[in-house]
RODO-2510 file (C-alpha; in nm, 4 decimals, decimal comma):
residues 207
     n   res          X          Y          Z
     1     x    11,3675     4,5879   -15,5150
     2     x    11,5718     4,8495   -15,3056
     3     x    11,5942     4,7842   -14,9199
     4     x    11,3788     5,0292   -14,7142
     5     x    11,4424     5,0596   -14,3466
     6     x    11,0918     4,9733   -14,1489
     7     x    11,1075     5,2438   -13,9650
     8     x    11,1680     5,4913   -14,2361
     9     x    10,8451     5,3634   -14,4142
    10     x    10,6786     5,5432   -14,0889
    11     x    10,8627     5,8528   -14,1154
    12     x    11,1090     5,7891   -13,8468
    13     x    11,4855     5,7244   -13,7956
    14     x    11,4462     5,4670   -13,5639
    15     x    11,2257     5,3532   -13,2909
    16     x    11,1441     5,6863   -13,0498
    17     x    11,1790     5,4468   -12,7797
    18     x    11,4576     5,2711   -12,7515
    19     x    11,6472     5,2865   -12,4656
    20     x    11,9232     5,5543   -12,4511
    21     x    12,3054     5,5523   -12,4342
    22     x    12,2941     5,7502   -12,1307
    23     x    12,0463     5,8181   -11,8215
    24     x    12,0283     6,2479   -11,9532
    25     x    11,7320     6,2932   -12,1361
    26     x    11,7977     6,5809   -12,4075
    27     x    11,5640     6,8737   -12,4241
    28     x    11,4431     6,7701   -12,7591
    29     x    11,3020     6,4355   -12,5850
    30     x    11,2449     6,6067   -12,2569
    31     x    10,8743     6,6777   -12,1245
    32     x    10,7899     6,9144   -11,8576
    33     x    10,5868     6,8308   -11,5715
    34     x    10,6029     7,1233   -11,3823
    35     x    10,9376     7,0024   -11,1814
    36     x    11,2422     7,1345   -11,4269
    37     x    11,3304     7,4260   -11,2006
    38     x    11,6117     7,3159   -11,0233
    39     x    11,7098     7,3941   -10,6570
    40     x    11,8758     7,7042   -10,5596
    41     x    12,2722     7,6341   -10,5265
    42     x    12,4275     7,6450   -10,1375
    43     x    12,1134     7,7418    -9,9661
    44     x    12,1393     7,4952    -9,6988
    45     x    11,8512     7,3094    -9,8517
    46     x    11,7599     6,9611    -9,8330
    47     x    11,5820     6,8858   -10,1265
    48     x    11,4011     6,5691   -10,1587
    49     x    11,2759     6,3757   -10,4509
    50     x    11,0479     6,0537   -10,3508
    51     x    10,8680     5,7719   -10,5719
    52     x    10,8601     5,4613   -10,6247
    53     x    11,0990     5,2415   -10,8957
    54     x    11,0976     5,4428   -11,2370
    55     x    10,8984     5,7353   -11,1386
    56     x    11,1364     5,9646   -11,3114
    57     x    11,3615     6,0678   -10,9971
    58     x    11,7051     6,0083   -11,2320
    59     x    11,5801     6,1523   -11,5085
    60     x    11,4824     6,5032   -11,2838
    61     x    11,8121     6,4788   -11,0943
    62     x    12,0681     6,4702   -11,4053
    63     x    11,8340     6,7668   -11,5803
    64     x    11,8821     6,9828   -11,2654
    65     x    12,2376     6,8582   -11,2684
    66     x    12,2311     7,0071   -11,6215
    67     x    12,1874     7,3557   -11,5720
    68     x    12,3169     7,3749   -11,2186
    69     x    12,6234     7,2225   -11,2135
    70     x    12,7684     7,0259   -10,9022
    71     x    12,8067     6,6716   -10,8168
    72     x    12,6227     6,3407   -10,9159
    73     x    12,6745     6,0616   -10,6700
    74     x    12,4390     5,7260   -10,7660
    75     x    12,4705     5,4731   -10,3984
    76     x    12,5268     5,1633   -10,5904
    77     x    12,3670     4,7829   -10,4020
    78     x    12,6536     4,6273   -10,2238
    79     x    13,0178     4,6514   -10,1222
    80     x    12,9863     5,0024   -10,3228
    81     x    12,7384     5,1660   -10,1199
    82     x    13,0135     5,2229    -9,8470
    83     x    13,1734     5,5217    -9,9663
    84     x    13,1310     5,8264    -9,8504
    85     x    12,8603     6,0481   -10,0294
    86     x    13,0360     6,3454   -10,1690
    87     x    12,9910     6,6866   -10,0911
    88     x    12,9775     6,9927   -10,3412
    89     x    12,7492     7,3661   -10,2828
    90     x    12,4966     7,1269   -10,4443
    91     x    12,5131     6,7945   -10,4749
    92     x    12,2592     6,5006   -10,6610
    93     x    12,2242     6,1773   -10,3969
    94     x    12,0735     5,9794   -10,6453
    95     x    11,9447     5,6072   -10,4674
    96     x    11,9696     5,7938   -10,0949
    97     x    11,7995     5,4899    -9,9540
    98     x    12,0859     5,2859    -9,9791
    99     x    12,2994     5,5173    -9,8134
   100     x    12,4759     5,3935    -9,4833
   101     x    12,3336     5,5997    -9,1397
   102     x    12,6871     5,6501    -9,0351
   103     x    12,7959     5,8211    -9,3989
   104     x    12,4766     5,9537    -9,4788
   105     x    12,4594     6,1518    -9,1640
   106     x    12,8195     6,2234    -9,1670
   107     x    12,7676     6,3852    -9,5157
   108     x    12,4984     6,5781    -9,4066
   109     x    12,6976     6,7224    -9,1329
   110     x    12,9511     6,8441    -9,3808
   111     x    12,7236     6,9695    -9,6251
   112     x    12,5603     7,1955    -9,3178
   113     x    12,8870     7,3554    -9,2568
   114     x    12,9456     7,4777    -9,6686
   115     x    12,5637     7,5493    -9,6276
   116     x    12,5079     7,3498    -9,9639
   117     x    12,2157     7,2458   -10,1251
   118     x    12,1533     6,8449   -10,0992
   119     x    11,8810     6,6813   -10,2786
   120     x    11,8068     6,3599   -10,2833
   121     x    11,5886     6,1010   -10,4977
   122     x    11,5086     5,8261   -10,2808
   123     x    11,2157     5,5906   -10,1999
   124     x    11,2622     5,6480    -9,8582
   125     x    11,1855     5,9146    -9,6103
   126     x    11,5227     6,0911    -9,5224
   127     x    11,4323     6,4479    -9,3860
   128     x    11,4437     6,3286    -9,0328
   129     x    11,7758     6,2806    -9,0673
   130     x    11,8400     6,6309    -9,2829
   131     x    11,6401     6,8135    -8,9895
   132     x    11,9137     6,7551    -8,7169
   133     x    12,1616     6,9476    -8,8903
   134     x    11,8698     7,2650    -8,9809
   135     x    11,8613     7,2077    -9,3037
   136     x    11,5089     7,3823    -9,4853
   137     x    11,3703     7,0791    -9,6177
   138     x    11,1561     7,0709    -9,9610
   139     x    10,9517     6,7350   -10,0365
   140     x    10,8606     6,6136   -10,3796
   141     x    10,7323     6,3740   -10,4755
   142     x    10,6773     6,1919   -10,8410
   143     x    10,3588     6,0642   -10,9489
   144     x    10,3554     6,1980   -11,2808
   145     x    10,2790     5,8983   -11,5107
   146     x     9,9193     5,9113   -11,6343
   147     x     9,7160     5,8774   -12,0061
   148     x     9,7463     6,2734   -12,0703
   149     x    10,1132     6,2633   -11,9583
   150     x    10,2154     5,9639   -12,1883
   151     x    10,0267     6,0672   -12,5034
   152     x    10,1939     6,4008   -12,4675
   153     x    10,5577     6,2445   -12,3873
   154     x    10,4943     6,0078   -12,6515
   155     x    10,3984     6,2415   -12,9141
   156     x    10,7427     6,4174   -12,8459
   157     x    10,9655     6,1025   -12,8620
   158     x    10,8115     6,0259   -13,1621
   159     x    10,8570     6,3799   -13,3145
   160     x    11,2388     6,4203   -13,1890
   161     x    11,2696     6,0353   -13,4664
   162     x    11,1038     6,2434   -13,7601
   163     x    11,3200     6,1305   -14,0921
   164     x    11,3062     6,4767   -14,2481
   165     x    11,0877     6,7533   -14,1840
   166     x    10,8962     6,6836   -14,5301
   167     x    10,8423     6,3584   -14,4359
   168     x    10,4713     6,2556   -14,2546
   169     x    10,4965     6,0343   -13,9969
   170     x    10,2398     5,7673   -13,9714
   171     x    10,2772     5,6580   -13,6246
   172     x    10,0227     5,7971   -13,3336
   173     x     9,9925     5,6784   -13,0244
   174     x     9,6064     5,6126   -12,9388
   175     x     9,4143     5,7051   -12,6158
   176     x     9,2816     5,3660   -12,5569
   177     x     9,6829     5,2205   -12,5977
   178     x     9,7875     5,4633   -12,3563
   179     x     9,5542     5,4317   -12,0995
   180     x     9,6190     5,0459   -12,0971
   181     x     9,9700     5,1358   -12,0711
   182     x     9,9307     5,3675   -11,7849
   183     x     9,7068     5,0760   -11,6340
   184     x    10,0385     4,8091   -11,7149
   185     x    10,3262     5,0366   -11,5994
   186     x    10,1892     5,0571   -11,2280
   187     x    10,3228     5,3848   -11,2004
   188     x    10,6839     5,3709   -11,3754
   189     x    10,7806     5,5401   -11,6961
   190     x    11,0795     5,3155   -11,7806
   191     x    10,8045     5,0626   -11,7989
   192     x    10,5673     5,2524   -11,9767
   193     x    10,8700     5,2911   -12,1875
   194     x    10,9411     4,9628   -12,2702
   195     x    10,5813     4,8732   -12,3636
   196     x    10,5627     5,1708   -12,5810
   197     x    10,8996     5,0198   -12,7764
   198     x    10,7291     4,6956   -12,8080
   199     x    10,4004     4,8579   -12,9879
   200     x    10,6269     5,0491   -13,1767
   201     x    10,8563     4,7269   -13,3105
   202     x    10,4578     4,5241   -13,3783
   203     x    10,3861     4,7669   -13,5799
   204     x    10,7101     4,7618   -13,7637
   205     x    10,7360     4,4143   -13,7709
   206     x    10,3336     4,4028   -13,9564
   207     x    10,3963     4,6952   -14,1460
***
């Protein structure tokens, strides 16, 4: 008997959730929440993206980044978090938090003078800080994660692994699965993620 790959018995490639090579989510596996629009470039704009651990905030930064152009700077833990935050007509401060007062603020003065467009994903509060130099400030925050969300997300994942368009798959995610996902996750989609690539492989694995 001929090898068949598990997850081409299902109709798929390979499991819709495994983790990707890179932290830009293509538009085939990219769901819209009502926050793709991106920020107006060098409109002296502080734009700020809030939530907690895995809410998404990468994932929205890098698709602005995407069709706007500019700069993506991530503040790295440790000795690395001491460089200076770079400046650009718009810029993506990913991990803002982290950022040293001294540099943040000195980055912030220097983006005020180009009038550029700053935004931020942070779990912190920073437009206090963005307000002494007059920027406009815009607050979002991420809280997107709930059982409508993640049966719709993971009906696209699953979709973007089809084997060939003739080819049924027979994978569905149910209500009841997601909600106790939703309830597991607390919140994050990289969890809600990595559960979802665990039901995935069970199923595989009794298949």
């Amino acid at each position: 008997m001929s090898y068949c790959d598990p997850y081409h018995r299902l109709g798929l490639r390979r499991n819709p959730f495994i983790a990707p090579d890179d932290l830009e989510i293509s538009p085939e596996r990219w769901l819209d929440f009502g926050f793709s629009q991106p920020p107006p470039i060098q409109k002296r704009l502080f734009w700020q993206v809030i939530g907690e651990k895995g809410a998404g905030k990468t994932s929205h930064l890098l698709h602005w980044k995407q069709q706007t152009g500019g700069v993506y700077y991530s503040c790295q833990p440790g000795w690395k978090r001491c460089s200076l935050p770079p400046v650009a007509k718009i810029v993506y401060w990913d991990e803002a938090n982290r950022i040293p007062l001294p540099l943040l603020l000195t980055s912030l003065l220097v983006s005020r003078c180009i009038n550029a467009t700053v935004v931020a994903g942070t779990h912190d509060n920073l437009t206090e800080f963005a307000s002494l130099f007059g920027f406009e400030i815009k607050n979002m925050t991420l809280s997107t994660l709930c059982v409508e969300n993640l049966l719709q997300w993971a009906k696209k994942l699953i979709e973007a692994e089809r084997l060939s368009p003739s080819i049924p798959i027979s994978l569905e995610l149910s209500t009841d699965n997601a909600r106790e996902i939703v309830a597991e996750s607390q919140g994050s989609w990289r969890q809600a993620a990595t559960y979802l690539h665990i039901w995935v492989a069970r199923i595989v694995k009794d298949s």
